[in-house]
BAKE-90611 format. One line per 8 residues: number of its first residue (from 1); their letters; for each residue x, y, z of N, C-alpha, C. Coordinates in steps of 0.1 Angstrom, whole numbers, plus 5000, padded with zeros to 4 digits. Example, Ala and Ser with C-alpha at 12.3 -4.5 7.8 and 13.67 -1.06 7.14 Angstrom:
2
1	AS	5132:4943:5078:5123:4955:5078:5132:4967:5078; 5128:4978:5071:5137:4989:5071:5129:5000:5079;
END
This chain:
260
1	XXXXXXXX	7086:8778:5089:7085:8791:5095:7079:8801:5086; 7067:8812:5088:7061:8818:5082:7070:8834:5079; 7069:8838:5069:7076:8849:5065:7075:8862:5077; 7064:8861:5087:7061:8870:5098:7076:8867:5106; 7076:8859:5112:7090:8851:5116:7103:8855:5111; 7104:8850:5099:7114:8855:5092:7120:8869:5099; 7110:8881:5093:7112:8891:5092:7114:8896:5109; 7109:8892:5118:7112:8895:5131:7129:8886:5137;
9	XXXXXXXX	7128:8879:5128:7140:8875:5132:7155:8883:5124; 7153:8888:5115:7158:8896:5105:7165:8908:5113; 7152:8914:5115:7152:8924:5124:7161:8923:5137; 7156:8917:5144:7169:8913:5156:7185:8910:5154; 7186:8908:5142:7199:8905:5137:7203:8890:5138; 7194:8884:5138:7197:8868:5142:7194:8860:5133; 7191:8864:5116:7189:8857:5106:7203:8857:5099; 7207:8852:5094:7219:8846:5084:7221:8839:5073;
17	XXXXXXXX	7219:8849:5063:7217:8846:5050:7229:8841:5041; 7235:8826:5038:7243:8826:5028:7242:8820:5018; 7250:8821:5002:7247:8812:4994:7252:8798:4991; 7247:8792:4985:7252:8775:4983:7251:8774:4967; 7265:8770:4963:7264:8771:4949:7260:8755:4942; 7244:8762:4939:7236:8752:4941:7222:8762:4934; 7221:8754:4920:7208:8761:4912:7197:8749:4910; 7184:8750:4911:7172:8744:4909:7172:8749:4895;
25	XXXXXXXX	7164:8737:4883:7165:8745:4866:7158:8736:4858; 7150:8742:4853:7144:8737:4839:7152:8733:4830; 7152:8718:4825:7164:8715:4813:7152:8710:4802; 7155:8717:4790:7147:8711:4778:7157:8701:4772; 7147:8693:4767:7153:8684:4754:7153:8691:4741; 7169:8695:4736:7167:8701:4725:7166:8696:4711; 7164:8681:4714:7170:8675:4697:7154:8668:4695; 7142:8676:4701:7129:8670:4696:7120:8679:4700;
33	XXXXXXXX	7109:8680:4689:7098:8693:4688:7092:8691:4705; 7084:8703:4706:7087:8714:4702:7100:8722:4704; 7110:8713:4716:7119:8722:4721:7129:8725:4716; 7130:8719:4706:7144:8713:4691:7143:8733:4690; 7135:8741:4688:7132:8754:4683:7134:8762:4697; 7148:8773:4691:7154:8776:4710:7145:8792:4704; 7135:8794:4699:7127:8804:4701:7115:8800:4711; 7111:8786:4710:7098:8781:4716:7108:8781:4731;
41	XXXXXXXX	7121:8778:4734:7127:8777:4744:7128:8787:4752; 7129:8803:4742:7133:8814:4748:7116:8820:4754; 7103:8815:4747:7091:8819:4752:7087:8815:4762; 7088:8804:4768:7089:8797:4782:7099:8805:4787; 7110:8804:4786:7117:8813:4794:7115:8828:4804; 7111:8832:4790:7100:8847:4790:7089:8847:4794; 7083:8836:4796:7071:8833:4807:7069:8830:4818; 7084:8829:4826:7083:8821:4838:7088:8836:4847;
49	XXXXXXXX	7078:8839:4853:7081:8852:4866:7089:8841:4877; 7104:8845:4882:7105:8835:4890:7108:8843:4906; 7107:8856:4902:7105:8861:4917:7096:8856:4922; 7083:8857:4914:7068:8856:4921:7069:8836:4923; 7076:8830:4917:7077:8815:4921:7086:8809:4931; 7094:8822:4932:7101:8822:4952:7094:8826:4957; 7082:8835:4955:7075:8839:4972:7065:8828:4971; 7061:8823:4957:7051:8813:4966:7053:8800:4969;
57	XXXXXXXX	7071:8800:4966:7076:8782:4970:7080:8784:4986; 7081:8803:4991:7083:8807:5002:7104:8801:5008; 7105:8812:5008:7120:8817:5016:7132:8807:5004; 7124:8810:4989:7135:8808:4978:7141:8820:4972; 7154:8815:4965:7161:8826:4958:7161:8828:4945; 7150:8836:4937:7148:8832:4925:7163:8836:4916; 7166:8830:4907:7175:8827:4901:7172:8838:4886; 7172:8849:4888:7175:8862:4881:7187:8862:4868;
65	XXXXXXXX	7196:8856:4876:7209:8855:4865:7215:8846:4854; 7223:8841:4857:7225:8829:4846:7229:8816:4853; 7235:8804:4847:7237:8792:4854:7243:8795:4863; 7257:8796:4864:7268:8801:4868:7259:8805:4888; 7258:8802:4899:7252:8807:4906:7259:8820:4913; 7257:8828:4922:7264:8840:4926:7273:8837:4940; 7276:8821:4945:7277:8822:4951:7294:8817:4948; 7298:8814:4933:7309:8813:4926:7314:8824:4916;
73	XXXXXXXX	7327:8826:4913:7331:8832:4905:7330:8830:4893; 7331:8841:4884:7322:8844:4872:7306:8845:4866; 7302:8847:4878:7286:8851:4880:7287:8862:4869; 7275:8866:4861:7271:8872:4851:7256:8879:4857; 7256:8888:4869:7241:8887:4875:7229:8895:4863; 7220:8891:4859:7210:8897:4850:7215:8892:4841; 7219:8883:4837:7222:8874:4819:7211:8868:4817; 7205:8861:4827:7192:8856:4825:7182:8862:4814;
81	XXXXXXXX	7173:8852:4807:7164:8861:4799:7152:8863:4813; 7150:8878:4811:7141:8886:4820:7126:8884:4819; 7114:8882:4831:7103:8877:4825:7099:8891:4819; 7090:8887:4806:7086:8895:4794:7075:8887:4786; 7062:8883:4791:7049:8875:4791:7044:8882:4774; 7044:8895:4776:7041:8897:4766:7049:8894:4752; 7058:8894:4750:7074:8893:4745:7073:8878:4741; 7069:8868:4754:7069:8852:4748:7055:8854:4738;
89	XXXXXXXX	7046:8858:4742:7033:8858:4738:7036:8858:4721; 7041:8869:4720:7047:8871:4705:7058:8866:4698; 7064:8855:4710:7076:8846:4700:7071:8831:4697; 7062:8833:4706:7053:8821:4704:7045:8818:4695; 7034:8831:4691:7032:8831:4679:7037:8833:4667; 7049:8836:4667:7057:8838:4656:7059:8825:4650; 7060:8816:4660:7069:8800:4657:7059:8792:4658; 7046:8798:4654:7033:8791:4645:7023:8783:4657;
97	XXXXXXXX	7022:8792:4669:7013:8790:4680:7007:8801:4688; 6996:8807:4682:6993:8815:4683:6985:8816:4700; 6988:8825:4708:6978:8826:4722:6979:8804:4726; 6992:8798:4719:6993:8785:4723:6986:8779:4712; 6973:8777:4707:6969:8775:4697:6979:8762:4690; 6975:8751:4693:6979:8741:4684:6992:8736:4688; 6996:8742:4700:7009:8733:4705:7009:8723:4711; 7018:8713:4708:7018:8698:4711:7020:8694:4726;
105	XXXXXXXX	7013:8681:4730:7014:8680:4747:7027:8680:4749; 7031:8684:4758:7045:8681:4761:7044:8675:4776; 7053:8676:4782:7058:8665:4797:7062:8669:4803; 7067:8673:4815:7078:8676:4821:7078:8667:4835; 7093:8660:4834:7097:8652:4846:7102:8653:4857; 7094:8651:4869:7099:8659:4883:7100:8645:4892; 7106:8651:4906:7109:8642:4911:7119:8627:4913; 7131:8635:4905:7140:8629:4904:7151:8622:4916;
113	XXXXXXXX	7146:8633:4925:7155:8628:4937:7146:8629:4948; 7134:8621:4950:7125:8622:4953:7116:8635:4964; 7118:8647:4954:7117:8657:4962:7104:8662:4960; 7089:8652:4966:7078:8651:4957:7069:8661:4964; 7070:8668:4976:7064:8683:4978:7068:8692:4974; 7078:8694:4967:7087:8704:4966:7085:8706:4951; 7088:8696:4944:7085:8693:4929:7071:8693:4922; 7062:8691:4929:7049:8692:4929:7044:8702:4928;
121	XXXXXXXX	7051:8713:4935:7042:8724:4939:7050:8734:4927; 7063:8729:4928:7071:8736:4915:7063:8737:4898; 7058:8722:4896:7049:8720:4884:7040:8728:4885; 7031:8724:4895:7017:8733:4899:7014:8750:4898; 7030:8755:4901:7030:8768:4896:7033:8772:4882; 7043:8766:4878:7045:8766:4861:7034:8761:4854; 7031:8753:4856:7015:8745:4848:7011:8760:4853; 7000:8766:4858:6996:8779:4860:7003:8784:4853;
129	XXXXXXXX	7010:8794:4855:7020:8806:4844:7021:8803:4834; 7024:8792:4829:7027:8786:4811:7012:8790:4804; 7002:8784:4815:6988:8786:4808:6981:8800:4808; 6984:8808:4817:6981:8822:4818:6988:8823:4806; 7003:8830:4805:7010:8836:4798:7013:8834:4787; 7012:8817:4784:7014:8811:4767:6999:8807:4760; 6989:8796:4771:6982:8793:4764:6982:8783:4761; 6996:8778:4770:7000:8761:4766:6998:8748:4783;
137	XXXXXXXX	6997:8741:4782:6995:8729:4786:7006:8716:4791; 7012:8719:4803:7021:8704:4804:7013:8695:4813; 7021:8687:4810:7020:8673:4820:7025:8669:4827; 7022:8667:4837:7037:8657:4848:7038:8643:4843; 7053:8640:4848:7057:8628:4840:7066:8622:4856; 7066:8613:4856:7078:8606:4873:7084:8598:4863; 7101:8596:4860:7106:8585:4861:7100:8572:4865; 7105:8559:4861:7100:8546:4866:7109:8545:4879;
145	XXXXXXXX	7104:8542:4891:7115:8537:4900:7121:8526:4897; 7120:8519:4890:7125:8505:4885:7144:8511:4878; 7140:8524:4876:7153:8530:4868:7167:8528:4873; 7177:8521:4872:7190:8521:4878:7197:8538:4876; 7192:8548:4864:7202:8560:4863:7192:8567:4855; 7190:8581:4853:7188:8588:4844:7190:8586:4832; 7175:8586:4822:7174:8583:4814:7166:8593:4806; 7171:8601:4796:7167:8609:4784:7158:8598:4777;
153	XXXXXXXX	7146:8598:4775:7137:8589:4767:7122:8599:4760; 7115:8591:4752:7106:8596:4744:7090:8604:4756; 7094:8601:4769:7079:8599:4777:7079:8618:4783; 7093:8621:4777:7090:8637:4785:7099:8644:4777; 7096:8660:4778:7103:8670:4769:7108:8682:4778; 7107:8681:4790:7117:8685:4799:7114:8681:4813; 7129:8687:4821:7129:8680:4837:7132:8693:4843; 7130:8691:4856:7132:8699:4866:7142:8690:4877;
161	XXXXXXXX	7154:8697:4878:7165:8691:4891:7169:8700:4889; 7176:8697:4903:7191:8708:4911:7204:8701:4909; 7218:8710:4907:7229:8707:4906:7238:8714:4914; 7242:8708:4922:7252:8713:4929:7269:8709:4928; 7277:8720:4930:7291:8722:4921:7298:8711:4928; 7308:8702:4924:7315:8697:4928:7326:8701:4932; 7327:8712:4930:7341:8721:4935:7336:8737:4931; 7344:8746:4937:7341:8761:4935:7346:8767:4926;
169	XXXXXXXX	7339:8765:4911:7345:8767:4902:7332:8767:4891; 7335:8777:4885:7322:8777:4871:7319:8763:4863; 7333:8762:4861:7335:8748:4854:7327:8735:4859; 7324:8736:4872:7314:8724:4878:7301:8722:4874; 7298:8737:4869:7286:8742:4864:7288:8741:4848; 7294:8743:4839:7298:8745:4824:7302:8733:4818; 7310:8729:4828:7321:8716:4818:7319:8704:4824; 7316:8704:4836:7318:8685:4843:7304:8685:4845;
177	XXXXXXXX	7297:8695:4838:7278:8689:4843:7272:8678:4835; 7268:8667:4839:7262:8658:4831:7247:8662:4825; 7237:8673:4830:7229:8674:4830:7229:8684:4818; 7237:8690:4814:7240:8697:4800:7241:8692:4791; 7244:8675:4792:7245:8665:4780:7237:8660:4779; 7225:8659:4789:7211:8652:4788:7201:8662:4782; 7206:8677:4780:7197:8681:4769:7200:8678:4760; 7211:8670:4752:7209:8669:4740:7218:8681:4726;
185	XXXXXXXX	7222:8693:4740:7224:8708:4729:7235:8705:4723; 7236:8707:4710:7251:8710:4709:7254:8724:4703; 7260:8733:4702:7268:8747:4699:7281:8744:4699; 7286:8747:4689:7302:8746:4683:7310:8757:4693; 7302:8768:4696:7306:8780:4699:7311:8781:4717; 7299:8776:4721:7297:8770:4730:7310:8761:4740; 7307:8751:4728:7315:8743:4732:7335:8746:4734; 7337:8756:4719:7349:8763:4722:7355:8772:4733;
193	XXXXXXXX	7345:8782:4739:7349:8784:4748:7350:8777:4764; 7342:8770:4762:7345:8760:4776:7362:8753:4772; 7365:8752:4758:7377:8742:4759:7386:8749:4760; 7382:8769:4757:7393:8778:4758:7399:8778:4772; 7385:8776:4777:7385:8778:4791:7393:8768:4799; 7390:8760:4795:7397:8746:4800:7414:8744:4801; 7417:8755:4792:7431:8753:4785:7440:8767:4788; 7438:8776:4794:7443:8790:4800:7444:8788:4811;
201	XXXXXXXX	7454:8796:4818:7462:8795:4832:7457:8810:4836; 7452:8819:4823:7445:8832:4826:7435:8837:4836; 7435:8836:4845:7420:8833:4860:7410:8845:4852; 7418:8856:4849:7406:8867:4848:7402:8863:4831; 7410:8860:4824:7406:8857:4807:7395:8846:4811; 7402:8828:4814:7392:8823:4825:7379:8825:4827; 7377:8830:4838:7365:8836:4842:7357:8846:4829; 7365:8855:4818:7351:8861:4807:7351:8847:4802;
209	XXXXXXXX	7357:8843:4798:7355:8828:4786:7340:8819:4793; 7342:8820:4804:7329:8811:4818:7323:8819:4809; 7317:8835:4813:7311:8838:4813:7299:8840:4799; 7310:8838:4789:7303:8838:4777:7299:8824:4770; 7300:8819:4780:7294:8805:4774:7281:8804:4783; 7277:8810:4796:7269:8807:4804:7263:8819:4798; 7261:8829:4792:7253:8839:4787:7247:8832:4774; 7255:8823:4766:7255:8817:4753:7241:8805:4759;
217	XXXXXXXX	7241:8798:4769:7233:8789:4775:7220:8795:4779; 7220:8809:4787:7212:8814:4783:7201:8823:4775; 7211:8826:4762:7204:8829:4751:7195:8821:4744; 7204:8809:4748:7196:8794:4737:7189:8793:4745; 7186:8797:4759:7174:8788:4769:7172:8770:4766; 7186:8768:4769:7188:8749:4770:7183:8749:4784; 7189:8760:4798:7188:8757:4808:7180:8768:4814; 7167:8766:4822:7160:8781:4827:7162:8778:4842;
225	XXXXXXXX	7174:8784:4846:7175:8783:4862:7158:8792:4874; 7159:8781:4878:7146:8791:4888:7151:8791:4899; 7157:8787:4907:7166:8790:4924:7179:8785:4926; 7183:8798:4933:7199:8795:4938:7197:8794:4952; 7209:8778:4955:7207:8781:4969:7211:8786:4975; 7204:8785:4988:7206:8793:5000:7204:8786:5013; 7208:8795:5023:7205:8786:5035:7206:8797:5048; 7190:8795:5054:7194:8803:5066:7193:8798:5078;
233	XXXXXXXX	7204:8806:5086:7209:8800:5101:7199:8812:5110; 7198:8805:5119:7195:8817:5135:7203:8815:5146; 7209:8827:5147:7222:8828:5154:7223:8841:5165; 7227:8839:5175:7230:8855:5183:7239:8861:5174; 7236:8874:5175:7248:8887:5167:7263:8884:5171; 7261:8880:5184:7276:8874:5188:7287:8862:5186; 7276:8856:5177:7280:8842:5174:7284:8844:5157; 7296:8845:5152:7302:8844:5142:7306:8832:5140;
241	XXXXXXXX	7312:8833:5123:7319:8821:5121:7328:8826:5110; 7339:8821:5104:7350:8822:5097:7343:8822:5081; 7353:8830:5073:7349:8826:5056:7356:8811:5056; 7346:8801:5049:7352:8790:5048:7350:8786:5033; 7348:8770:5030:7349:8766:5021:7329:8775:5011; 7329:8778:5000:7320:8779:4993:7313:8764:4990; 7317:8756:4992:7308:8741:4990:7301:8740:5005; 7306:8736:5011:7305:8731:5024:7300:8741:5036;
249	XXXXXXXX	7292:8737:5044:7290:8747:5063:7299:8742:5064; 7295:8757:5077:7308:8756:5088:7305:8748:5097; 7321:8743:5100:7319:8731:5112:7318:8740:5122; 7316:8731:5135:7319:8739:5155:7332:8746:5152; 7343:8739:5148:7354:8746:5150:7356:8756:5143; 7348:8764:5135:7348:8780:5128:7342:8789:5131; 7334:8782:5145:7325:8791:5145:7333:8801:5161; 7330:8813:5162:7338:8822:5172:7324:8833:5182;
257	XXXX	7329:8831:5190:7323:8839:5198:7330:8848:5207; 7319:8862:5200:7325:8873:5200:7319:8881:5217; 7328:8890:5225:7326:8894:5238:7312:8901:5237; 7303:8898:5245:7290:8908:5243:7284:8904:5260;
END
């Protein structure tokens, strides 16, 4: 459906916008050059406009904030590092790569869950922006299908996948994600407050403790979230449905229709 659409359907009141806590994200490998260096991590970071890579992946939600998505508790919205092209330009060169000048090929692995239009076009835009804004050069890399699981190996120096919460809770995002251990990061600091967190019956202490470790994630730029999901319905004005679970749609039986 073309954005003309969209917006007439908007208009009518028959679009229905909600979130799915559920982020698309750049994961570096931190424990090997270049990305071992969370300045080279925060210049990519600061390179990637991801408003402008929602309107051209069309009716995405660029992911402005931090891991944590908005559609769970303890959202931190604007923690994110903000794009600032010129800002990488100069941290880049700082960390001995001047306008890119002499930085090593790197890789990045897409297509993990074989989402190969979608992932494709994801590279295609970053490959663009990295090279405007840095001056640097990736690669695409595919997993072997031969692979029984995810494998951290020597053939790439970052991935692109989506994680979606296994429960509505920061924690799905912070503490039970596997994909945090496949960068490789480790932070002492980091790591304490997830276990503070883990260990308080506090909801609101809790939730800052989330929060400062998902601001700490994105300081280091281990993880550069680019979309949170979403999902939209077209629906008559009359047709409601109940607050339900944050993981899951609504089934038939939530949904209510109102006298019109």
């Amino acid at each position: 459906m073309q954005q003309e659409e969209w917006q007439h359907f908007r208009e009518l009141g028959q679009l229905d916008i909600s979130t799915l806590p559920f982020v698309d994200a750049i994961h570096f490998i931190t424990d090997r050059p270049p990305f071992d260096n969370p300045a080279i991590r925060r210049a990519f970071a600061l390179a990637t406009d991801r408003e402008k890579l929602a309107r051209e992946m069309e009716n995405k939600l660029p992911a402005t904030g931090g891991y944590i998505p908005p559609s769970l508790p303890g959202v931190t919205p604007g923690v994110g590092l903000q794009y600032n092209p010129k800002e990488a330009r100069r941290i880049l060169g700082s960390a001995g790569y001047p306008q890119g000048s002499g930085f090593p090929p790197v890789s990045m692995l897409i297509e993990l869950v074989g989402l190969e239009k979608g992932d494709n076009l994801v590279f295609a835009l970053l490959e663009k922006m990295w090279k405007e804004n840095l001056g640097v050069t990736i690669r695409k890399c595919r997993q072997d299908p031969d692979a029984r699981q995810f494998d951290v190996n020597e053939a790439f120096h970052l991935f692109f996948l989506g994680w979606f919460a296994d429960y509505p809770d920061p924690a799905s995002f912070l503490q039970t994600n596997f994909l945090i251990d496949q960068t490789r990061w480790q932070n002492t600091e980091f790591d304490q407050l997830i276990s503070d967190g883990r260990h308080t019956l506090d909801q609101g202490k809790r939730l800052d403790l989330y929060r400062q470790a998902d601001r700490i994630l994105m300081e280091e730029a281990v993880i550069l979230p680019l979309f949170y999901g979403h999902i939209y319905e077209l629906r008559q004005p009359w047709v409601q449905k109940s607050a339900g679970s944050t993981i899951y749609n609504s089934r038939w039986k939530d949904i209510i229709l109102m006298p019109h």
